[in-house]
Structures are given as structure tokens and as C-alpha cells.
N, C-alpha and C positions, 0 to 999 in steps of 0.2 A: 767020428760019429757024434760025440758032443758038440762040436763044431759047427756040423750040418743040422741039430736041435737048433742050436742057437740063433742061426740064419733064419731058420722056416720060425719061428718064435719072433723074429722083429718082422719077417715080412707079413706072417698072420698080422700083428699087430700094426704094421704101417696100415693094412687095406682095412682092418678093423676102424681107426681114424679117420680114415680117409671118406668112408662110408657116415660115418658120423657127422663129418661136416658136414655132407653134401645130403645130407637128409636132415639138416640142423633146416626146421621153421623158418623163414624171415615175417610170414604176415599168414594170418587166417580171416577171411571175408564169411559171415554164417558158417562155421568152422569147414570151410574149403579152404586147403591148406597151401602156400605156395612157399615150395622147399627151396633150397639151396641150391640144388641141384637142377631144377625146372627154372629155375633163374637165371642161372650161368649156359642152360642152352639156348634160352630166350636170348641170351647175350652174343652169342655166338652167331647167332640170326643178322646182325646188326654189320651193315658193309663196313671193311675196313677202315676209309676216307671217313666215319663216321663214328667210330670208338672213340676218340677221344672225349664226347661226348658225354661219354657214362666211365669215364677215367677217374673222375672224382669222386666224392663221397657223395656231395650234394647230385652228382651228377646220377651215380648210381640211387640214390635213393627215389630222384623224380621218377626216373626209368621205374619203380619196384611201384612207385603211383598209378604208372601208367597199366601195368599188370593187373593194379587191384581195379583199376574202373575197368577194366576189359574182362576181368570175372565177372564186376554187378552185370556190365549188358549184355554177357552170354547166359547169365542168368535167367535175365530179364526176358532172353528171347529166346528163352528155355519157358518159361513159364507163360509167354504168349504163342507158344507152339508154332512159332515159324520155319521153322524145318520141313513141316506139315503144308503151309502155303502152296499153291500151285505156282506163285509167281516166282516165289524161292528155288524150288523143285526146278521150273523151266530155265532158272537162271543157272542153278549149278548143273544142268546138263552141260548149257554151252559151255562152261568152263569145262567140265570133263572131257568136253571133246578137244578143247583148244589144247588142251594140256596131253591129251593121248597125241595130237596130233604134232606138237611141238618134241615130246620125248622122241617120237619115231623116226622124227627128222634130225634131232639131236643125233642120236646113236648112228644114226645112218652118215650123214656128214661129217660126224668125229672121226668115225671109225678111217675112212676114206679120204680124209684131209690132211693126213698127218703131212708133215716135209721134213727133211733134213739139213744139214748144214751144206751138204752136196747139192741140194736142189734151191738151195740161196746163191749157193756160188755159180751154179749156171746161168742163173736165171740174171743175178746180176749182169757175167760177162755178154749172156745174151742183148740182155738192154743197157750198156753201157753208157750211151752215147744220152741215156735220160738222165744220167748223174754226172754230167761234163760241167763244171763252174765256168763261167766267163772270163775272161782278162777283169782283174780289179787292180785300181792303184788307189793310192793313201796321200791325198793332199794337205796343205796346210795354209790357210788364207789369213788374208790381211781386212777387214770388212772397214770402210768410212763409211760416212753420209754422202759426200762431195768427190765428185770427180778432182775439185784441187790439191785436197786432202790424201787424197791416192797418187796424185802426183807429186808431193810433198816425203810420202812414202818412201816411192820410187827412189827419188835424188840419194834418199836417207839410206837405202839398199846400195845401192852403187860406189856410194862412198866408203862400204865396208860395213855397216849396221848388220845383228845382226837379227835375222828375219823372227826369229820367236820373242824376242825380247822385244820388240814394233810390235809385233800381236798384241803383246800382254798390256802394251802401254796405251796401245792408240787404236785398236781393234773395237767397233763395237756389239761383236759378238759377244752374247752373253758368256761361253765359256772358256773364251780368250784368254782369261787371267789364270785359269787352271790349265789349260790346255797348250796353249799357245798358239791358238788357232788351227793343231789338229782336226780331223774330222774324219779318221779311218779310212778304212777300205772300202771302197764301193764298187758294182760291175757298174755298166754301159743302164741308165733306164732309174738308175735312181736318188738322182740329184736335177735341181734346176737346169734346162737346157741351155740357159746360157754360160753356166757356171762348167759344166758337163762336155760342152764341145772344145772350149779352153783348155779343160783340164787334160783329156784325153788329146788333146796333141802334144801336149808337154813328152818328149822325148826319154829325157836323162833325168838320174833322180838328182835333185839339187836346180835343175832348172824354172826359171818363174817365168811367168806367164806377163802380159801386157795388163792392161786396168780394163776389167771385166764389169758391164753392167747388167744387175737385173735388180727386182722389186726391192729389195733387198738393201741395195746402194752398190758402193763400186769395190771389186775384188779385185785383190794381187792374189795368185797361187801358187805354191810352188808344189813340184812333184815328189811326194815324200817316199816311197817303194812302190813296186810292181808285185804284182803276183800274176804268174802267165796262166791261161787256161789249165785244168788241171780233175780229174775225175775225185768224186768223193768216195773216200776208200768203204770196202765193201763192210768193214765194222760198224761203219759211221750210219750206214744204212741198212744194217740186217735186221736190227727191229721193225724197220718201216717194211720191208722187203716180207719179211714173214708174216706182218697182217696183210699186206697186199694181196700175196702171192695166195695166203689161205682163203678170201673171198672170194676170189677169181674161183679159186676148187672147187669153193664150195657154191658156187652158182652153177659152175659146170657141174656136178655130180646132183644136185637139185633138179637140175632142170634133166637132164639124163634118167633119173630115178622118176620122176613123172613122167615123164613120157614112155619107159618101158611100163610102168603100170596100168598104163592106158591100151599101150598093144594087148597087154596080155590080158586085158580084161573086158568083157562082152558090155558093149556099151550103146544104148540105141536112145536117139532124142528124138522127140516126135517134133519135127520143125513146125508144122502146121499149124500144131497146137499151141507152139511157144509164140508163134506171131497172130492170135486171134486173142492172147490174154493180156491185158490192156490195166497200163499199172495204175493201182490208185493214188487217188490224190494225197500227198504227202498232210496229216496232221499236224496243225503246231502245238509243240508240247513245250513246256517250261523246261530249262537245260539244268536238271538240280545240281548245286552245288557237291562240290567236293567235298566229303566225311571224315576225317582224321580218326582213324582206327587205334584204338589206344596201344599201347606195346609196338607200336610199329614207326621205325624210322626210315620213310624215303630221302632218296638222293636221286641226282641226277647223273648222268655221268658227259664228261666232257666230248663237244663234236671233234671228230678223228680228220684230220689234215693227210689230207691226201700226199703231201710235202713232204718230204722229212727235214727239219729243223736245221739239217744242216747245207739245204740247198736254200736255203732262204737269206735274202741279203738282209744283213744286220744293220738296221740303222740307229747315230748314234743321237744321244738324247740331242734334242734343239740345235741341232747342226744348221745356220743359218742358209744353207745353199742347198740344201735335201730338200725336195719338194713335201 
């Protein structure tokens, strides 16, 4: 029993502190007060990609700046009664409607979009053949200026030289001396065509190629590994697969969801009427500027690739033969 005092006696006490903090002042504007706690939900408002932001001290204090000007001109427009405005009023309809009309489709497409790991894995096996990789091989060249140069190369190969250590010496690709004239894997489509029809008939790994020219000057290649046709495995694509797969649902249950609300719903357009009202002539109005709302931090979010990152050929940095 003493036991159990003691426990409820620290936990009364943690929430008694805890409470204390978060009603602990940071600033008062005309003694409107902004607590501790109305701060750190304001913080919490703030996209992830964007915390670090207000990670600092300096960074959290700007942010508590921006609070205090966004009291004065709620203030301000408290005391010029624009809540009262008609233009105000008409404006925050629309929003209320965009926003009733956005929750309803929210909850309606949530509800009905879910998928599972079962309906990844079919869908994958279903379309498989859209995640098939191409045959890619991994070459390694020899770049001169001059065609004599390359056949100076050649002799140098022949007589036993051996082909990386000619790269590094006499190659003038820039990253020859690192590399040794490496330049990875590539499919069919994305290297120079003349460097690219050479390369892909190279048979056997260790086999070189004849003196290849393009822009560039003149190429020895030799065929460094194969990698044969091959599917990317359904891990590698299940993220991409499940925003996919959930668009697609959610266009279908959208457009589904309209349309039964239109059956079920008494609907009558007077056509006569709509082709004898004749639209007016568009007004030119100044495009105002955009207002930076204090307290408030946008972002943007990045465009989604239809691709998933792992069907896309990797090119490598300054590869002289990559178009």
C-alpha cells in the first residue's frame, strides 16, 4: 500500500511539472500571452523536411518572432473588423466548401484504397514483364586523340601489356587514372552509338574490340561482365508499386463514387438556357503578389517518377562514351 502511495505521488508530481512547463510564458504581445505549449503545437504544424529549421536556438527563437507578428496582424484585423467584410465572408465560404469537399473524398478514398502485401505481389506477377532489365555489360576503354595513337595501343596490348595500366597511362579520359578506364554497366540505348554497337558485339569477357571512332577520338574496348536480362525483384519495387497501384484505386473509386451520386440524384439542366447566356468579357486585374503569413512555413514536395529508381540506367559520372 505504501508502495502504491509512492508511485501515484511521483506520477501526480511528473504531470504537475509537466503542466508547468507547458504553460511556462515564452512572450506576451498587449498582454496576449503565448505559452509553451501553444508553441510546441504551432511546431508540430511544421513539415517534417522542414524541422530542422527551428532545431536551433536561433532557429526556434525566429520562429517565436514569427508568432509575435502574426498576433499584431490578427490583432490588427481584429480591430479593423474584417471578419465582418463581405469579401472576407465570400472568401471563407469557398474555402469551407473546398475543404467539406476535399474531407468527404478524403475519407471516402481512404477508406476504400487500402492494399495489402497480397495485392503487391499479384499485381506485381501480374505485370511483370514492366520490370524486366535489359542485357547490360561493363566495358573498359582505352580513349586517344589519333587514330595512330590507338594503334600504337593495339601493338602495346598484343605484345602482353596490360590493358588497365595503358588506360591509366595513355587514356584521355578524364577518369582513367582512377578508374582505369572502367565505365560500368550499361543496357542497349545509353552510350554513344558508335562506341555502343562495338561494344555489344564483344562476345567474351576479356575480349577487345577493333579502334572505334566517334566525337570523342579513337576507342579500344574490352568487354569487362555481362549481366543477362533479368526481373527487378518485387522489394526493390513495392514502394513504387504501392503508390502506383493506390492512384489507379483511387481514380477508379472517384470516378465510381461520382458517378453513382449523379444516378442517385434528381438532376435537371435547362440546355436552352445554358446556350443563350453568353460569357462576359474577361476583366484585367493586377495578379497580387504572394503574402508570407507569419508562423507559417511552406514547402514544396518533390515530382513523383513514375519509374522506380531501380529500373533506371545509372550513368556513371563523365563516362567519355555515354552520350
Amino acid at each position: 500500500m505504501k508502495k502504491l502511495f509512492i508511485c501515484l505521488f511521483l506520477a501526480l508530481l511528473a504531470v504537475s511539472c509537466t503542466k508547468k512547463q507547458t504553460d511556462k510564458v515564452l512572450a506576451t504581445i498587449d498582454g496576449d500571452k503565448i505559452t509553451m505549449q501553444e508553441f510546441n503545437k504551432e511546431l508540430d504544424k511544421i513539415p517534417m523536411n522542414m524541422k530542422m529549421l527551428v532545431a536551433t536556438e536561433s532557429g526556434k527563437r525566429n520562429y517565436l518572432d514569427r508568432l509575435i507578428i502574426k498576433k499584431l496582424l490578427l490583432k490588427e484585423a481584429s480591430k479593423a473588423k474584417i471578419e465582418s467584410d463581405k469579401e472576407f465572408q465570400d472568401r471563407l465560404a469557398d474555402i469551407k466548401e473546398q475543404l467539406l469537399i476535399e474531407q468527404v473524398l478524403k475519407k471516402k478514398i481512404t477508406a476504400d484504397a487500402r492494399q495489402s502485401d497480397e495485392d503487391l505481389k499479384k499485381y506485381y506477377e501480374e505485370h511483370k514483364e514492366e520490370f524486366k532489365k535489359d542485357r547490360e555489360i561493363n566495358t573498359r576503354h582505352i580513349l586517344v586523340k589519333t587514330e595512330e595513337e590507338a594503334k600504337q595501343i593495339q601493338s602495346k596490348l598484343k605484345s602482353g601489356e596490360d590493358f588497365i595500366e595503358l588506360a591509366k597511362k595513355y587514356s584521355i579520359d578524364p577518369n582513367a587514372k582512377a578508374s582505369g578506364g572502367d565505365i560500368g554497366f550499361h543496357p542497349k540505348g545509353t552510350l554513344l552509338p558508335e562506341y555502343e554497337n562495338a561494344a555489344f558485339q564483344l562476345t567474351k569477357v576479356g575480349q577487345t574490340s577493333g579502334i572505334v571512332k566517334t566525337q570523342f577520338g579513337y576507342h579500344i574496348i574490352r568487354l569487362e561482365g555481362v549481366k543477362p536480362p533479368a526481373y527487378v525483384p518485387f522489394e526493390e519495387v513495392k514502394d513504387f508499386l504501392k503508390q502506383k497501384i493506390a492512384q489507379e484505386k483511387q481514380k477508379e473509386i472517384l470516378d465510381k463514387y461520382i458517378e453513382d451520386l449523379k444516378k442517385t440524384a434528381k438532376i435537371t439542366v435547362d440546355e436552352a438556357a445554358l446556350k443563350e447566356e453568353k460569357p462576359e468579357a474577361p476583366q484585367k486585374t493586377e495578379t497580387p503578389q504572394k503574402t508570407e503569413i507569419p508562423g507559417k512555413i511552406e514547402t514544396q514536395a518533390p515530382a513523383k517518377s513514375d519509374t522506380p529508381e531501380s529500373q533506371k540506367p545509372k550513368a556513371k559520372e563523365e563516362p567519355q562514351p555515354a552520350k
